[in-house]
C-alpha positions in Angstrom: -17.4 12.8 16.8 -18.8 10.1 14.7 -19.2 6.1 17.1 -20.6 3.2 15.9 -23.5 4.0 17.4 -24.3 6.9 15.8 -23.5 5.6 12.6 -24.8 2.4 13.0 -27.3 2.6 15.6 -28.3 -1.1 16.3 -24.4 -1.8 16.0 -21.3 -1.6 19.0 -18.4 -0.7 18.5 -16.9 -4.5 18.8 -19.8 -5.5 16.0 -18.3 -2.9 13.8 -14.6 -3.5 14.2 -15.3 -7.5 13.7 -17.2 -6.9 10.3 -14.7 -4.1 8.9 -12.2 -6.3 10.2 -13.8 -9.7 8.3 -14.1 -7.1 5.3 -10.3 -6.0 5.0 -9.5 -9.6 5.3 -11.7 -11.1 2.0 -10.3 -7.9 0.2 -7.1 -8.9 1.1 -7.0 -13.1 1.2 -9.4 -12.8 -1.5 -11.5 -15.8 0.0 -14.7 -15.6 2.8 -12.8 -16.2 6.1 -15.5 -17.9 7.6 -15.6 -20.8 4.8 -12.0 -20.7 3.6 -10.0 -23.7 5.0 -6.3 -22.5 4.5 -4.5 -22.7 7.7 -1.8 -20.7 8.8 0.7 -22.0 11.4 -2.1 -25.0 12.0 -4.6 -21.7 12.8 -7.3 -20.5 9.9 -8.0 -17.3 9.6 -11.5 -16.8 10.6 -9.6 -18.6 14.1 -6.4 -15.6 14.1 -9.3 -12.5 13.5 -12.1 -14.5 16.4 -9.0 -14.9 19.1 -7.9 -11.4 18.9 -11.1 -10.0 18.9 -12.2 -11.4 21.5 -8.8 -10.8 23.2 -9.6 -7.1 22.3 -12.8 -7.6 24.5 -11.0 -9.0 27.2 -8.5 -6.2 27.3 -11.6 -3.9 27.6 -13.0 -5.5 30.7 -9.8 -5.4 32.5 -9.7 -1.4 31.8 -13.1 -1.3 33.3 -12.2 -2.6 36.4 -14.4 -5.7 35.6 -11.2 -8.1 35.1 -7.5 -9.0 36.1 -5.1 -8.0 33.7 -3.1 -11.6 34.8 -4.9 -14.3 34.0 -3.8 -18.4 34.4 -3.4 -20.1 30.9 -6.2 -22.5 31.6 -8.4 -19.1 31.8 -7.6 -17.3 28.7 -8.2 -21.0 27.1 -11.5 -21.2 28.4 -12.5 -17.5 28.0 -11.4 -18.2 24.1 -13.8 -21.0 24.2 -16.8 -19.2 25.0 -15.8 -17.4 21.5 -16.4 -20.1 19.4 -12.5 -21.0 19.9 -11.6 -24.7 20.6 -9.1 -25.3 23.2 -6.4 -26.7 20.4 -6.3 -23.8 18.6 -6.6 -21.1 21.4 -3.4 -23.2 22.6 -1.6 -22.3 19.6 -3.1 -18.7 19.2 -2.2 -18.0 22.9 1.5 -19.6 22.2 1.9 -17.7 19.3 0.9 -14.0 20.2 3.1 -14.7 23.6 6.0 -12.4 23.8 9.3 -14.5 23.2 12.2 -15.3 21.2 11.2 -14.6 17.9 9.2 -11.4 18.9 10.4 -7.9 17.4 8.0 -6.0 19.5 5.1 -5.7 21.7 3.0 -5.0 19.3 1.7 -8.6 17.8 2.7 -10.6 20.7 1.0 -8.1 23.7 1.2 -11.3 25.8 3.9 -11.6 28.5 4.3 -15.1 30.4 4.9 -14.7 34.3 5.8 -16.9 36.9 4.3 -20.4 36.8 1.1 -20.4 34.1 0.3 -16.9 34.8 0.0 -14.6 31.6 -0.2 -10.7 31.6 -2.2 -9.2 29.3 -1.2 -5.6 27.9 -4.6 -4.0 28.1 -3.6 -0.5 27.0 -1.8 -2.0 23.6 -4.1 -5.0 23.6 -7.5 -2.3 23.3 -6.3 0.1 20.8 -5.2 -2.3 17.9 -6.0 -2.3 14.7 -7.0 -6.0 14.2 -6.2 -6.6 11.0 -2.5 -4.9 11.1 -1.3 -7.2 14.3 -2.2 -10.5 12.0 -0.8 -9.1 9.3 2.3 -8.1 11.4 2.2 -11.5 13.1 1.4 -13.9 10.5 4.7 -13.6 8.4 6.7 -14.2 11.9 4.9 -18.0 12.5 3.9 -19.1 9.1 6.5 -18.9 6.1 3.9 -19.5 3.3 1.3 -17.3 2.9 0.9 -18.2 -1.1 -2.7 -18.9 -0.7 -3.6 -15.4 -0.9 -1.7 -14.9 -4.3 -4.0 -18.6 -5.9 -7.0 -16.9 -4.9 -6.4 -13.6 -6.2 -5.6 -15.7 -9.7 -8.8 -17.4 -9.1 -10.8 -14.5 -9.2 -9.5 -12.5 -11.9 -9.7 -15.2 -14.4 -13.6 -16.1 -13.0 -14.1 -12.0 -13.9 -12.7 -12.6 -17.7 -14.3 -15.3 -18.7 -17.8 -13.7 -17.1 -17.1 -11.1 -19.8 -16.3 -14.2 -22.0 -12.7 -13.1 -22.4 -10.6 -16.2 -23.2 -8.2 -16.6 -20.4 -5.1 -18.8 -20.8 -2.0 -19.8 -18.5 1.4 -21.4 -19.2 5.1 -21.4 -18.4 7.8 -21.0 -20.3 12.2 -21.6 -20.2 13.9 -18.2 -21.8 17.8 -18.6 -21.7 17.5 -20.7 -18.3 15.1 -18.8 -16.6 11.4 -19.9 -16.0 8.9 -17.6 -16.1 5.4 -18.7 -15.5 1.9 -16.5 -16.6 -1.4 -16.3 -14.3 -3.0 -15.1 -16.5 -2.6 -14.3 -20.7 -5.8 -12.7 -22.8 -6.5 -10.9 -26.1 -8.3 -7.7 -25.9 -8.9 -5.4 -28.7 -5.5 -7.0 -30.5 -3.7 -6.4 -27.5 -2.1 -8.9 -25.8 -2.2 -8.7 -21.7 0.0 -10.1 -19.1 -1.3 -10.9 -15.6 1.1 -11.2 -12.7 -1.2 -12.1 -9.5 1.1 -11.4 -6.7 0.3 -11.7 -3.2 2.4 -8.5 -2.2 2.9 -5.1 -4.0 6.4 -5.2 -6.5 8.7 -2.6 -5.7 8.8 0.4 -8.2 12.5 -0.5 -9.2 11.3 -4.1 -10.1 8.6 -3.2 -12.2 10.2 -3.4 -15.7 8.7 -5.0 -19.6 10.7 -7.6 -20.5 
């Protein structure tokens, strides 16, 4: 059985899951998460990944008898703040990852409020997941534009053209009433290519040459 430490010997397990976790979210966001701005639901996302993991920690004491799985608000603030959280946005993070109205499941919000300001933390759930699949799970539920991702994807592939000195242009156009707007348009090899920089995958049955 292969660990982080064996792999990585000067590396823990939490060290690991935080840098594949920073890694799957560049890939993804196309951006460096600890410089990019772009908020989401009044949080960034270097603020969303931070909080959980060190929720994830937290979950992980309480399983080793070193914790209480119920915690006061004003704790799990201030335990967030010793992460390199401020006490605005563990507020919202807290608020938002709460179970609640607008929660399908347990799995994004493993948070349940108790009596008075007493939260209970789902330790078991709260240990095992996969960081980067609970944000992305959450993140649609509390923020409605996620767009950003699709700009900085665009970004990127017309910085890689034109480092290959390919001569990248953009532009809109009306056919029969409908507007259809290009990312990205370039000649290569008298071949004319269309660039559609989308911030999800298209379904197969919408993929179609106009």
């Amino acid at each position: 059985i292969y660990t982080a430490e064996t792999l990585f010997p000067y590396t823990t397990s939490s060290d690991l899951d935080r840098i594949l976790t920073y890694n799957f979210f560049e890939h993804y966001f196309c951006c460096d998460i600890r410089k990019d701005k772009v908020k989401y639901n009044n949080l960034r996302l270097i603020e969303w990944v931070d909080s959980f993991l060190a929720l994830k920690k937290l979950a992980n004491d309480v399983l080793e008898g070193k914790r209480s799985a119920i915690l006061k608000n004003i704790q799990l603030i201030k335990y967030l703040q010793m992460h390199a959280i401020s006490a605005k946005s563990a507020t919202l993070f807290l608020d938002m990852i709460t179970f609640g109205k607008n929660s399908s499941d347990l799995f994004d919000t493993p948070l349940l409020q108790l009596e008075g300001d007493k939260i209970y933390l789902l330790t078991s759930a709260l240990n095992q997941i996969n960081t980067f699949r609970v944000i992305m799970s959450r993140l649609p539920s509390v923020e409605k534009n996620i767009s950003a991702k699709g700009y900085n994807f665009e970004k990127q592939v017309v910085e890689l053209l034109k480092h290959k000195n390919i001569s990248v242009k953009k532009f809109k156009r009306e056919i029969s009433g409908e507007k259809y707007e290009y990312d990205c348009v370039f000649l290569l090899d008298d071949k004319i290519f269309l660039f559609e920089c989308l911030r999800t995958p298209v379904a197969k049955k919408e993929r179609k040459i106009g």
